[in-house]
C-alpha positions in Angstrom: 0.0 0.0 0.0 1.0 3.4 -0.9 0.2 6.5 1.4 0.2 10.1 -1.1 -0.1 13.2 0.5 -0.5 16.7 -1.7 -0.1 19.4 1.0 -1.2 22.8 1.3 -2.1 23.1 -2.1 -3.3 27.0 -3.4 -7.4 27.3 -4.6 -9.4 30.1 -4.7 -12.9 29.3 -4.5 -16.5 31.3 -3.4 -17.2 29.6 -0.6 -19.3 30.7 2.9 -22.4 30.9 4.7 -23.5 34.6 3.9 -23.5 36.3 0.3 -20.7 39.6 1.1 -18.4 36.3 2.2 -19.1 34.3 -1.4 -19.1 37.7 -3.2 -15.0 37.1 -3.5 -12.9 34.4 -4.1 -11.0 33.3 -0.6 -8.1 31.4 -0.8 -7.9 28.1 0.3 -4.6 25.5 1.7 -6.0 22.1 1.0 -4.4 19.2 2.1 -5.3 15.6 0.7 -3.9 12.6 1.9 -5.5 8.9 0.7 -3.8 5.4 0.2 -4.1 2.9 -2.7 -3.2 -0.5 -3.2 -0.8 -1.3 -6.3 0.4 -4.9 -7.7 4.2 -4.9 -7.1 4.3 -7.3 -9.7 3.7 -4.8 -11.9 5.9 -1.8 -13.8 5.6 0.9 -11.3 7.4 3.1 -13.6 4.3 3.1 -16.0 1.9 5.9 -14.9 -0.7 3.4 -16.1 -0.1 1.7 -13.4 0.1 4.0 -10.1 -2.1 7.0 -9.5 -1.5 10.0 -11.5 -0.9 12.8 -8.9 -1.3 15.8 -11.5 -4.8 14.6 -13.0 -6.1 14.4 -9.0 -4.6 17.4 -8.3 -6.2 19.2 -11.3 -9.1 17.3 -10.5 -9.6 18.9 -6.8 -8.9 22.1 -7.9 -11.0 22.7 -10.8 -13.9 20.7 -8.3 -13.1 23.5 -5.5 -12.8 25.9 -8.1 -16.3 25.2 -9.4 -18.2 24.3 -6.2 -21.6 25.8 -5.2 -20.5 24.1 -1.2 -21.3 26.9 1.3 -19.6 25.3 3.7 -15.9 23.4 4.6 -17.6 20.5 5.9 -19.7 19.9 2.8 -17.2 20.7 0.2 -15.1 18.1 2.4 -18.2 15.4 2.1 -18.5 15.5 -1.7 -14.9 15.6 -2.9 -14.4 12.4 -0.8 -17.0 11.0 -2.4 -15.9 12.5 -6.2 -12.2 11.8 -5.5 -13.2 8.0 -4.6 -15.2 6.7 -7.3 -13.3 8.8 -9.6 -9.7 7.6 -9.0 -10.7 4.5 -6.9 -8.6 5.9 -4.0 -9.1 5.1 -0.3 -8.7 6.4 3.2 -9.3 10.2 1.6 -8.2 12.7 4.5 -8.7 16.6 3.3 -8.1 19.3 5.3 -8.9 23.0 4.2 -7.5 26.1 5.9 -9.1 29.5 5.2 -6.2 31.5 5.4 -8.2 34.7 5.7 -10.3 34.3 8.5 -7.4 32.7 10.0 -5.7 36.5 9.9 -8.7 38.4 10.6 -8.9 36.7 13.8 -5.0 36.4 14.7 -4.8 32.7 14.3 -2.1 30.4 12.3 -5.3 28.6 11.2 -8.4 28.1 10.8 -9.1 25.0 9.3 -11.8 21.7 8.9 -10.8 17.9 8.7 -12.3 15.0 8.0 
């Protein structure tokens, strides 16, 4: 089994609860982490044959990107969900930091997991 993590990666997305706070595009850290099982028998250096870590990472972005989600925790719910049947990828962990609420309220952080 393999473990892949893509950390902190840059998104800007419309995403909150009121209107004024999905009027602009906040950026967003997103961390994913998710394992996958590969035959060792095979060529593992064939991308055909291991998981292609740009297409998920274009993937996530453009679903962020695109994403009527008001909230973390419900963005969080159907990219799991996407990311899974999409790449057949398992143990999905994402974590997304709003790094500008984190600032307006003094904090390193401000972030939700799943």
């Amino acid at each position: 089994m393999f473990k892949v993590e893509i950390k902190n990666l840059s998104i800007k997305a419309n995403i909150g609860i009121t209107d004024k706070e999905r009027a602009k595009k906040q950026l967003l850290k997103v961390t994913l982490s998710f394992n996958y099982f590969v035959n060792n028998s095979l060529n593992l250096n064939n991308i055909e044959n291991v998981k292609d870590y740009s297409s998920i990472t274009k993937y996530l972005k453009e679903k962020i990107t695109n994403s009527n989600s008001h909230t973390l925790e419900n963005l969080i719910i159907k990219l799991s969900k996407d990311l899974e049947k999409k790449f057949k990828i398992k143990d999905i962990k994402i974590k997304i930091n709003k790094t500008a609420v984190a600032k307006k309220y003094g904090a390193d952080s401000v972030s939700v997991s799943n």
